[in-house]
N, C-alpha and C positions, 0 to 999 in steps of 0.2 A: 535446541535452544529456543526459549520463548523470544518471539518480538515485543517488544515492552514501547508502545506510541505515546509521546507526549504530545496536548494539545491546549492553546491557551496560556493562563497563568500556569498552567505544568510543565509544558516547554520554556517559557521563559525563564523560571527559580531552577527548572533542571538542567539550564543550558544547555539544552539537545532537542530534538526530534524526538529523535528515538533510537534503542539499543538493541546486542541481541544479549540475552541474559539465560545464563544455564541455572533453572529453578534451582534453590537450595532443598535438601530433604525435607524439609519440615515445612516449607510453604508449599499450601495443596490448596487455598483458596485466595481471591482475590482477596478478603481483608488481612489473611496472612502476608500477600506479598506488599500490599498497602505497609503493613506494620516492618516487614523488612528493610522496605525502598526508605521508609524514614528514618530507620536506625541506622542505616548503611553510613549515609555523610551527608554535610548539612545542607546540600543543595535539596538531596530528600527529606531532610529534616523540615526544612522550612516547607517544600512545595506539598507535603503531608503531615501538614502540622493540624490540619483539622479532618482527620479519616472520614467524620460523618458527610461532610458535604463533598465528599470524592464520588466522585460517578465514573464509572469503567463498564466496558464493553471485550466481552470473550468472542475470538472468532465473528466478531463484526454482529453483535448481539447483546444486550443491553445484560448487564452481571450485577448482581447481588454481591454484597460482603461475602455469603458462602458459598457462591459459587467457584465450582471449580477450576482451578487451571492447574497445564501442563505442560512441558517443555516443548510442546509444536504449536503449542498457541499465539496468538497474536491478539495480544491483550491492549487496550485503548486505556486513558486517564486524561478525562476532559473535567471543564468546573460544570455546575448545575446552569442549563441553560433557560432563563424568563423568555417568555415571548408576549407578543400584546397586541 
């Protein structure tokens, strides 16, 4: 099972932390599971309503839309962070 971490406004609309989640077949990259988590239910809906400004981390590692994940990962989903 993958660990799936919410942070921020992703924990808040997902009303959780975090899950453990057994990948479906067909999600083998982090915008695939992006696009899953939103179809799933509305709390993904809303908290992935804008894929482009999602920022995610693989294995504690900063992840691209194609990059890959797999059911031993521990995947992150924070918003874009400004600094100044």
């Amino acid at each position: 099972m993958a660990r799936i971490l919410y942070f921020a406004s992703f924990r808040e609309r997902m009303g959780r932390t975090e899950e453990a989640l057994t990948l479906p077949p067909d999600v083998a990259t982090v915008g695939e599971l992006v696009a899953f988590l939103r179809e799933r239910d509305g709390a993904g809906a809303q908290a992935f309503a804008h894929p482009a400004t999602v920022r995610a981390a693989v294995n504690q590692e900063f992840a691209a839309p194609g990059s890959p994940v797999q059911d031993a990962d521990e995947i992150a989903f924070f918003p874009p962070v400004t600094g100044g």
